[in-house]
C-alpha positions as CSV (number, residue, x, y, z in Angstrom):
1,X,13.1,8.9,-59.3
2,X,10.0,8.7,-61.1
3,X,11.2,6.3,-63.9
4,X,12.5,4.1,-61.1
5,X,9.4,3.6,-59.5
6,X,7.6,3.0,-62.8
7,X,10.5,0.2,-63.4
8,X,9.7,-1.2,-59.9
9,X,6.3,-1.5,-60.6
10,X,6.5,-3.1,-63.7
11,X,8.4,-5.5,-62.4
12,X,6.5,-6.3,-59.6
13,X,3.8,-6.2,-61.6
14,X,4.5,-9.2,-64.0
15,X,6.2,-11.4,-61.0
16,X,2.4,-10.8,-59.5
17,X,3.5,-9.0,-56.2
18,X,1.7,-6.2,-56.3
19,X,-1.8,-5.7,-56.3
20,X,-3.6,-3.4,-58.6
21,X,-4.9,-1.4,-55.7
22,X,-0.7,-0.8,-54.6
23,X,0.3,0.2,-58.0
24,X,-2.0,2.9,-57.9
25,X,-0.9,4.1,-54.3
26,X,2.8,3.0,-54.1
27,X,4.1,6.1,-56.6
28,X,2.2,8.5,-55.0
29,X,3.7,7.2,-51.2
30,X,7.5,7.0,-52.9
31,X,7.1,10.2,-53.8
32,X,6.3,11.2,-50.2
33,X,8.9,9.6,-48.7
34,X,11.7,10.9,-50.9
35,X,10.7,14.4,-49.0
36,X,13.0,14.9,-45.7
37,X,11.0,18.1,-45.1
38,X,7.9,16.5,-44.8
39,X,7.3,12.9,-44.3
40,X,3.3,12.0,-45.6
41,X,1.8,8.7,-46.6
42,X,-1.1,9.0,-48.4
43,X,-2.6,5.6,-49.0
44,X,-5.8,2.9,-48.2
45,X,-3.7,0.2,-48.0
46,X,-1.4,1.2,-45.1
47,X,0.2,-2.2,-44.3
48,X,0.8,-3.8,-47.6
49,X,2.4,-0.4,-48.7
50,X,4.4,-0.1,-45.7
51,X,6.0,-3.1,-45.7
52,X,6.8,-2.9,-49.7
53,X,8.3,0.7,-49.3
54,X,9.9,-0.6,-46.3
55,X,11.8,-3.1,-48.4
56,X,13.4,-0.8,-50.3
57,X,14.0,2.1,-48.6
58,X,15.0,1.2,-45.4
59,X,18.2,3.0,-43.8
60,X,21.3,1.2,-43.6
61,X,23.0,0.8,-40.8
62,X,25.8,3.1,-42.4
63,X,23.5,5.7,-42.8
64,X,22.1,8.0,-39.6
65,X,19.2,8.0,-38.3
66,X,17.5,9.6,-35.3
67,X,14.3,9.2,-33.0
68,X,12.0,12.3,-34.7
69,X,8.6,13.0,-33.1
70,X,5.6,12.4,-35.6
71,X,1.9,12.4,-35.3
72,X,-0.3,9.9,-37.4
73,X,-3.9,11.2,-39.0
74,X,-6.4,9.2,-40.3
75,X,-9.4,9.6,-43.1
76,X,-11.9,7.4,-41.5
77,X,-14.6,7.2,-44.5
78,X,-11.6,6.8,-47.2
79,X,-9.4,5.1,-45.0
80,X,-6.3,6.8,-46.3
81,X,-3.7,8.7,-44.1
82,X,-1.2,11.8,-43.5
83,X,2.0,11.3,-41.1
84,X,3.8,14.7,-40.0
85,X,7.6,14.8,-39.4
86,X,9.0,16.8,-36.8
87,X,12.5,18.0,-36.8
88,X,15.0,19.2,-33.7
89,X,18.1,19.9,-36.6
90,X,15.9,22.6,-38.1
91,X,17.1,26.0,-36.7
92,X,16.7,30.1,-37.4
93,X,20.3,31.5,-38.1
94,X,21.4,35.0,-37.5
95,X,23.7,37.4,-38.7
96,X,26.4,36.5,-36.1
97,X,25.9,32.8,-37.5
98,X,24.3,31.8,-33.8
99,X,21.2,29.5,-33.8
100,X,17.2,29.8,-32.3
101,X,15.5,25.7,-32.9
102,X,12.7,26.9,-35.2
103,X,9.2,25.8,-32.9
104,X,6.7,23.7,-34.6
105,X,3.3,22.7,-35.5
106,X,1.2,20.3,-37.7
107,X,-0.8,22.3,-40.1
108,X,-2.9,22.6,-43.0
109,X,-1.0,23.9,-45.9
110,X,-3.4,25.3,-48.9
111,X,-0.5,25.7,-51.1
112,X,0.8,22.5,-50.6
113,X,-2.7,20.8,-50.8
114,X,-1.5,18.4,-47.7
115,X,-0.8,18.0,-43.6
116,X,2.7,19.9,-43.0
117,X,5.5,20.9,-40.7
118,X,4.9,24.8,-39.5
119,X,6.5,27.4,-37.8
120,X,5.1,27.7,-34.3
121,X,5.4,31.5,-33.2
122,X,4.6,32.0,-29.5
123,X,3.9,35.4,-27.9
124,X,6.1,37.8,-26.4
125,X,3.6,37.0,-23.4
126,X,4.0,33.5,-22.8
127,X,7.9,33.6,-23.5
128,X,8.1,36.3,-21.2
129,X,5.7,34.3,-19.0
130,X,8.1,31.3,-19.0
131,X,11.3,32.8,-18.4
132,X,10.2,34.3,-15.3
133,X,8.9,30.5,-14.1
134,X,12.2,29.4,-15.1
135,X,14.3,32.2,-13.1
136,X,12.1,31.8,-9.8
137,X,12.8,28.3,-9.9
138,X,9.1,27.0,-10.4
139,X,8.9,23.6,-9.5
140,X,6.4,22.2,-12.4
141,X,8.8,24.5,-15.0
142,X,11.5,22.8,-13.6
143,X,10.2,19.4,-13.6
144,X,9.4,19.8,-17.6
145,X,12.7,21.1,-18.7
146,X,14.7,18.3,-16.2
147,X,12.7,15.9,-18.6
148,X,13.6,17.6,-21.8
149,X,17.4,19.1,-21.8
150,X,19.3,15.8,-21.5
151,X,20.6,16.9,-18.7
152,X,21.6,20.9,-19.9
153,X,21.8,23.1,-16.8
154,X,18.9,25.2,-16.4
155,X,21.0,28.2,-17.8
156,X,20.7,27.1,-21.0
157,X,16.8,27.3,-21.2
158,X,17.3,30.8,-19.6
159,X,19.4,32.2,-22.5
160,X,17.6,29.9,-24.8
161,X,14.0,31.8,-23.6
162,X,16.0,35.2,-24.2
163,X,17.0,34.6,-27.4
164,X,13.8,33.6,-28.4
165,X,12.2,36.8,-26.7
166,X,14.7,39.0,-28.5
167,X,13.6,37.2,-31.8
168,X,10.1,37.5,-31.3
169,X,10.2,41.4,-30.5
170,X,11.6,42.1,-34.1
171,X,9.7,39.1,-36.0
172,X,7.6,40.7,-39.1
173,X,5.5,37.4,-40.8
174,X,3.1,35.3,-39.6
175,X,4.1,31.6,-39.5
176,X,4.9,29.5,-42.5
177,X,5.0,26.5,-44.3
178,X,8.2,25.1,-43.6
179,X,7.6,23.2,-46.7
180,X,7.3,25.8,-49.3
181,X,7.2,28.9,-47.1
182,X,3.9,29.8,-47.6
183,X,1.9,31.6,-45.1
184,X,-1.7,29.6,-46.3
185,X,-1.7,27.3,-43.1
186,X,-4.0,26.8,-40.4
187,X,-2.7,24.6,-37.5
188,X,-4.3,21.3,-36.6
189,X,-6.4,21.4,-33.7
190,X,-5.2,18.2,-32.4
191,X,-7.1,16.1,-30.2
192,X,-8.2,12.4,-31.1
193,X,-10.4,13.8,-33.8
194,X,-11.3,16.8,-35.8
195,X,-12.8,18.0,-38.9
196,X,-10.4,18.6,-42.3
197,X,-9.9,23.2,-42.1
198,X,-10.5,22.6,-45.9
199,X,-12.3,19.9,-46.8
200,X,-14.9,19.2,-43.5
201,X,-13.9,15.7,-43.3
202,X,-13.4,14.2,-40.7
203,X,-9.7,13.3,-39.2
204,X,-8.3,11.2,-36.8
205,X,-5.5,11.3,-35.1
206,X,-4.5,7.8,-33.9
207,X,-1.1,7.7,-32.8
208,X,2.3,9.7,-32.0
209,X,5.4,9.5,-30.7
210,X,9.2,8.9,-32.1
211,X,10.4,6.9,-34.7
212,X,13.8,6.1,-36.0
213,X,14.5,7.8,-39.8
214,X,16.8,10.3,-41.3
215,X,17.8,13.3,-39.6
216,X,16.1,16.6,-41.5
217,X,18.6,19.3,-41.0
218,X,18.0,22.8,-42.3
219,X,18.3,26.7,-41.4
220,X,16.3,29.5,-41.7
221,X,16.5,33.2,-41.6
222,X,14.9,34.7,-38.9
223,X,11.5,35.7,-40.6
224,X,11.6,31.9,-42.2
225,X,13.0,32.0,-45.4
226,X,15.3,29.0,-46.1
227,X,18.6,28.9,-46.7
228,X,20.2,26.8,-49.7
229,X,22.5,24.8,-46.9
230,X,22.3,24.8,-43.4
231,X,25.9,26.3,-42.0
232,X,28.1,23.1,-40.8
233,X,26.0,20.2,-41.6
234,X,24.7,19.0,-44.9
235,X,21.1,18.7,-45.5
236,X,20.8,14.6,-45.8
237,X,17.1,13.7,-47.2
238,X,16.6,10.3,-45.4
239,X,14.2,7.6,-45.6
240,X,11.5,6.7,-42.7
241,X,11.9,3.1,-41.1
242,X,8.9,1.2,-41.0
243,X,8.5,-1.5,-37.7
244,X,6.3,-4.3,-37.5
């Protein structure tokens, strides 16, 4: 990967396409793309680099893609920017081979050195907290999950909230990286802006949503290490698609 990008910028270079301020970024946000765990753009010339990388790397309309949640931070005094990838084909699997979708948060990984995608571990309190909404039939429960299921019967979130309860009683670490399994993270505060957990600077976040790119798909064991091959489906790294 790394000699291709080198030949790409050479010959970009000599045709005069790219700017000396993109050669110095573009590797770095190749690089970031090629990750389906993670998807981060680091870079101070967001639109010139998004619509190069674009060029080259968007998905083909053989290939899958699916709407995945992100959330957009920016670096106001160097301008530069960290996107985090959320994932709904990322699951804990059991020794029966059944599934739990693994909760998530943006977070601050010290052993990765960037913005990444991390375990969420609720307590036994709140789950047990929002099964009971969900059995008595609260109407603002109710309302959320009508939103959310696509349509599943409310059953499914009550064995989903068991499951999960079940989990969490026997659950040993603390959250991790789902990056490189470290437990070094501190969650992002969210909010529209914030300070840096290691660095004090200050971050903004200025946009989130759903985008179309490659579906992440992965398992875990139930205290979050990762398996080499998620049961059933192939791990597919995929590339985001940038829209102007």
């Amino acid at each position: 990967m790394a000699g291709e990008i080198e030949a790409r910028m050479t010959e970009r270079a000599a045709a005069g396409s790219v700017t000396p301020s993109e050669q110095h970024f573009l590797p770095l946000c190749y690089s970031r793309l090629s990750r389906p765990e993670c998807f981060v753009m680091i870079t101070s010339v967001t639109n010139n680099v998004c619509s190069l990388v674009a060029r080259d790397f968007i998905v083909r309309p053989e290939e899958s893609s699916v709407g995945r949640g992100y959330t957009q931070y920016r670096f106001p005094e160097t301008g530069r920017e960290e996107w985090v990838l959320f994932s709904t084909f990322i699951h804990y699997r059991f020794a029966d081979d059944s599934k739990l979708r693994i909760l998530q948060n943006a977070a601050w990984c010290t052993n990765c050195n960037r913005f990444v995608l991390a375990e969420e571990i609720p307590s036994i309190e709140s789950l047990g907290n929002e099964l009971y909404k969900t059995k008595v039939g609260d109407e603002e429960t109710l309302r959320i999950w009508q939103f959310v299921s696509n349509g599943q019967p409310v059953s499914t979130r009550i064995s989903e909230l068991e499951k999960r309860i079940n989990w969490r009683f026997v659950r040993v670490n603390p959250p991790r990286c789902l990056e490189c399994g470290g437990f070094r993270i501190i969650d992002l505060p969210g909010g529209s802006e914030f300070r840096h957990p290691n660095t004090g600077e200050l971050v903004m976040e200025v946009s989130s949503g759903w985008t179309d790119v490659g579906p992440w798909c992965a398992d875990f064991t139930p205290e979050g290490d990762r398996f080499d091959e998620p049961s059933g489906e192939r791990d597919l790294p995929r590339i985001p698609v940038f829209k102007s």
